[in-house]
N, C-alpha and C positions, 0 to 999 in steps of 0.2 A: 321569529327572526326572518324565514326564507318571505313568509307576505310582509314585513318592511320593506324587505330587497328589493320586491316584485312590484310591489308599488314605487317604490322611487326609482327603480328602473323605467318602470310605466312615465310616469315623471319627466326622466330625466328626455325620452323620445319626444312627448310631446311639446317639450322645449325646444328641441332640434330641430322639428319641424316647426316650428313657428320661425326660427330666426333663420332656417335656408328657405324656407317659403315651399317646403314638402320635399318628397324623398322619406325611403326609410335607414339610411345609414345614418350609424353615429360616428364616422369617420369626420376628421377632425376637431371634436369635442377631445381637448386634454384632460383623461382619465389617467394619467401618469407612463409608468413601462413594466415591463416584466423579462426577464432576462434568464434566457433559454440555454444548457447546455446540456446538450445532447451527442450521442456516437455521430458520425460521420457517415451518410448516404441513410439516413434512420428518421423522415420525415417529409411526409409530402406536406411543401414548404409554401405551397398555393393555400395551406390550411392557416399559415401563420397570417397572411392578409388578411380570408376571410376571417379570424377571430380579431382582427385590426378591428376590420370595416362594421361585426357586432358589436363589438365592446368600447371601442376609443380607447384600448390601451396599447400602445407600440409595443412590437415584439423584438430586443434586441436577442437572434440567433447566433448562437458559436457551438463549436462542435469537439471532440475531443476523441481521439483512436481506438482507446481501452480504458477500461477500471483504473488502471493506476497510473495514467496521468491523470486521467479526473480526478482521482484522489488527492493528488500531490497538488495540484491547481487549489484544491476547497482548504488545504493547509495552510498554503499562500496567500488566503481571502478569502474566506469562505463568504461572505457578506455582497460579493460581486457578481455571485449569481441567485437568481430565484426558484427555477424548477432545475433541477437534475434528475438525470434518466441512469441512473446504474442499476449492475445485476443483483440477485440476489445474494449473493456470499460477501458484496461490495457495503452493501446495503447493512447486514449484519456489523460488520466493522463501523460504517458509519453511526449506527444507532448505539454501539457500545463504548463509541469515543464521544459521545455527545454531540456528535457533529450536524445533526436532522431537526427540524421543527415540530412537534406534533400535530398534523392538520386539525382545521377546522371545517369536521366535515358537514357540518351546515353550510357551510362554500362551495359544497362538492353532492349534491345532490343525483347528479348522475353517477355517483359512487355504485347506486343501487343497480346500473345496466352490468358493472363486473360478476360474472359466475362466480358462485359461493365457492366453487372449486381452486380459489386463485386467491384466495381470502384465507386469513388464519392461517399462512405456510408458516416454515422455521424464521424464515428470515423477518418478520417482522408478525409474531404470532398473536398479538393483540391487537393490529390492525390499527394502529396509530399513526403512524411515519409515512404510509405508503395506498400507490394507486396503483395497479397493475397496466403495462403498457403495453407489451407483446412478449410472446413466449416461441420457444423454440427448440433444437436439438443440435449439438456442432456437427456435422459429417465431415464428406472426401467430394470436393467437386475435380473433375477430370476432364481430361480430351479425348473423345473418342476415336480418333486420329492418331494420337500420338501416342495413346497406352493401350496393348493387345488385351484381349479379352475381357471379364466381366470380375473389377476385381472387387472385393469384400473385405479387406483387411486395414490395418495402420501401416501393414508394411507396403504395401505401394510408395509411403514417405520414406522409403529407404532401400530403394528399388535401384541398384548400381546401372542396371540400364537406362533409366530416367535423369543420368546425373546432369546437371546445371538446368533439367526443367521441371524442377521440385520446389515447389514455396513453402514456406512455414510461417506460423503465426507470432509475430514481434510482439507477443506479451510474457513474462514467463507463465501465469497462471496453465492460459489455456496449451503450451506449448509441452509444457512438464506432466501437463493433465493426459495428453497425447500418448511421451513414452511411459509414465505409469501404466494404461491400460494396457499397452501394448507389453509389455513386464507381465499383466496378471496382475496389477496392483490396484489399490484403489484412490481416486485423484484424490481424496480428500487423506491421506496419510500422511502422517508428521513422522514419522519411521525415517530418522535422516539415512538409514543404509539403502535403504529405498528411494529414495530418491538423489540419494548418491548414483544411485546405478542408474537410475531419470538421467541422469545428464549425461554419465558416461556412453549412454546410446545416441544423446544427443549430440553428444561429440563427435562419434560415427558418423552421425547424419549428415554435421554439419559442412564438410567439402562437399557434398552434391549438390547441396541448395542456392540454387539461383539467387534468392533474397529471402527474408525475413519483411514481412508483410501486414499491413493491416488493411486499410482501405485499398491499397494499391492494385492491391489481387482484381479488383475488377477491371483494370484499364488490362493487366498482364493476361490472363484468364482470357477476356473478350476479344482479345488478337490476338489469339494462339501464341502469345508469348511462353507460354511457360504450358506443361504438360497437366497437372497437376497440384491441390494444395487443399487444406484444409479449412473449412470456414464453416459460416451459421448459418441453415438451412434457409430461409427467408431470404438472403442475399444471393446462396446457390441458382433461388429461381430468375431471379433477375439476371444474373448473368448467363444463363440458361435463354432465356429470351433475346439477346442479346446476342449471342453465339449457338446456332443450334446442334453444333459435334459437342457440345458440352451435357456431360449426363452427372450425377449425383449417387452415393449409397451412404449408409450408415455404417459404420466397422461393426464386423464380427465381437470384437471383444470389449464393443459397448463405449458410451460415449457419454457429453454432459446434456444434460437436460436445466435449463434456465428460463427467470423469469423475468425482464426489466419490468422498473417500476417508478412510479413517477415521483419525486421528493420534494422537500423545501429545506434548502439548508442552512443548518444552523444562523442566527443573527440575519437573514436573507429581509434586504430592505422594503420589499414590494410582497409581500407576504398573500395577502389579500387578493391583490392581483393574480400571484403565482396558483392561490386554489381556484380562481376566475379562471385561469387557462386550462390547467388541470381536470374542471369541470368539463369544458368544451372539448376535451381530447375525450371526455368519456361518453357522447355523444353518439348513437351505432352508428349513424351515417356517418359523424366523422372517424369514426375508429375504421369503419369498411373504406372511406376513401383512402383514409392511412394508409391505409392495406394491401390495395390495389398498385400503389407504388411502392411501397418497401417489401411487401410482399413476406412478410411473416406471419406467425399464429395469434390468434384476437384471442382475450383473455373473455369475450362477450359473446355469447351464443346470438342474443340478439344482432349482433355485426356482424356474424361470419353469415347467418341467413339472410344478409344483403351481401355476400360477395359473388361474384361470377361463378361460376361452376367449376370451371378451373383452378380456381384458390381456395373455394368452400372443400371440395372434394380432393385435393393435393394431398399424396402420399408423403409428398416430403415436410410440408407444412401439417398434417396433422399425421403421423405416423401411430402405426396399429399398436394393438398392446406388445406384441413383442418385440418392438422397438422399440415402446419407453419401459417396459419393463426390464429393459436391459440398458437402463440410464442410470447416471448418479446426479443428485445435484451438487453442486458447491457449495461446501459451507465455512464459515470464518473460521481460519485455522488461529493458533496460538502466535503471540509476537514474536515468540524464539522459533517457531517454524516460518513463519512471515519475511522476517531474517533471515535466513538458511536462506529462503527461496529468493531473496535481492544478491545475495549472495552468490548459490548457483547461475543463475543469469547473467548477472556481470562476467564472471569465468567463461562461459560459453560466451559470449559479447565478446571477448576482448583478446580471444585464441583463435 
């Protein structure tokens, strides 16, 4: 199948060039679209040309804040997008609502550059649905301006001297995930008294906080608007570069360790297309250009040994073992906990 490919790819250039009179792009040869949704600031987007200007297939991009609008969007149509990028506990849900295509990894040949280490996890243990896209650990990014000393904890988000320059994360997952650890609990518990008491702290919290945040954090964060907040390490370093009073930790009492991955969803009309792109994102060169502007963790040994030294070598992008051994992953909780948690959220949203 992959030397059919290869030859009528072979094929289809040497046509190309006969009818532009040479050149090697296949930029405007109608190969059809593929249609991208992905997090927000989670793509060096100069890639989406160059996979234009290989393939002849248009790239239409959109972008979405968290897991659960992207979810709620794939409810509403799932047929309207071709590749999705959710995490792993997201991922789970989707493949147990039937909502993912199986790939066809004879499309996907560069499948082979992903570390075995990133293959066969819970959220997709048979390797069916999924491509590994970047990985990472949530922390505390900070002002070193604005917050005394060298802090280690969750409780800096609830620091009465920092009040109105504290952000929180506008998802419930990762928000409730927060004051669980900070509890002693663990984010993945369906213990409604437990995460009764999640919110009750987040009820506390919530007059000091400036806003509830997703993308936003980096425009707030990078003009010292705001003292402190929570996010996902990859995006810490960019805003980090950005602003240099800006520093990073991991809380003391542990945090989420995740994995995005790249999908095709359910009914997705450009299918073939979408493992064509898929393919090209597992590319090390293209995985390390990725990399160099979003600035997270490569799921590819062979990418990371093309990154700068400064992203290869990142304490915060690759953290030691006593930092992921003091991780949890997310995994698909139950529908009656799933509920609880739209539930709790809205209450806090709405007091």
């Amino acid at each position: 199948m992959k030397k059919i490919l290869s030859l009528l790819l072979a094929l289809s250039m040497v046509l190309s060039l006969a009818a532009c009179g040479g050149g090697s792009s296949s930029k405007g040869e109608d190969k059809g679209e593929v249609n991208v949704y992905n997090w927000g600031e989670y793509m060096d987007e100069s890639l989406l040309e160059k996979f234009e200007d290989e393939t002849g297939i248009k790239v239409n991009y959109t972008t979405y804040s968290d897991n659960e609008s992207m979810y709620s969007s794939l409810k509403n149509g799932a047929s309207e997008y071709d590749v999705i990028i959710p995490s792993d506990y997201m991922i789970s849900r989707l493949i147990s609502e039937d909502m993912l295509e199986p790939l066809d990894f004879d499309n996907i040949p560069n499948y082979a550059n992903i570390d075995e280490d990133f293959k066969g996890l819970e959220y997709d243990p048979t390797n069916e649905y999924t491509v590994p896209y970047m990985w990472g650990v949530v922390g505390v990014v900070y002002n070193t301006t604005m917050v005394e000393g060298t802090p280690d904890s969750w409780d800096i988000l609830w620091d009465e001297n920092l009040a109105g320059q504290i952000l929180m994360f506008d998802n419930s997952r990762d928000a409730l995930a927060i004051a669980l650890k900070k509890l002693g609990y663990s984010l993945n518990t369906t213990d409604e008294n437990e995460l009764r008491e999640a919110l009750a702290i987040l009820e506390e919290q919530k007059p000091l906080v400036q806003a509830y945040v997703m993308d936003q954090i980096f425009d707030k964060m990078e003009a010292g608007e705001a003292a402190v907040g929570p996010y996902y390490a990859g995006d810490a370093l960019t805003m980090m570069d950005e602003n240099p009073d800006l520093a990073f930790f991991f809380p003391k009492e542990g945090e989420n360790f995740y994995v995005d991955a790249m999908c095709v969803p359910k009914g997705a009309a450009n299918k073939e297309n979408a493992e064509a792109f898929i393919n090209f994102m597992c590319e090390p060169e293209h995985i390390a250009a990725n990399d160099e502007v979003i600035r997270y963790s490569v799921p590819s040994a062979a990418a990371r040994e093309l990154l700068p030294d400064e992203l290869k070598n990142s304490d915060v992008c690759y953290p030691g073992a006593d930092i992921m051994g003091n991780t949890e992953v997310f995994i698909n909780l139950p529908q009656e906990t799933l509920d609880l948690y739209d539930e709790l959220w809205i209450d806090l949203k709405a007091h």
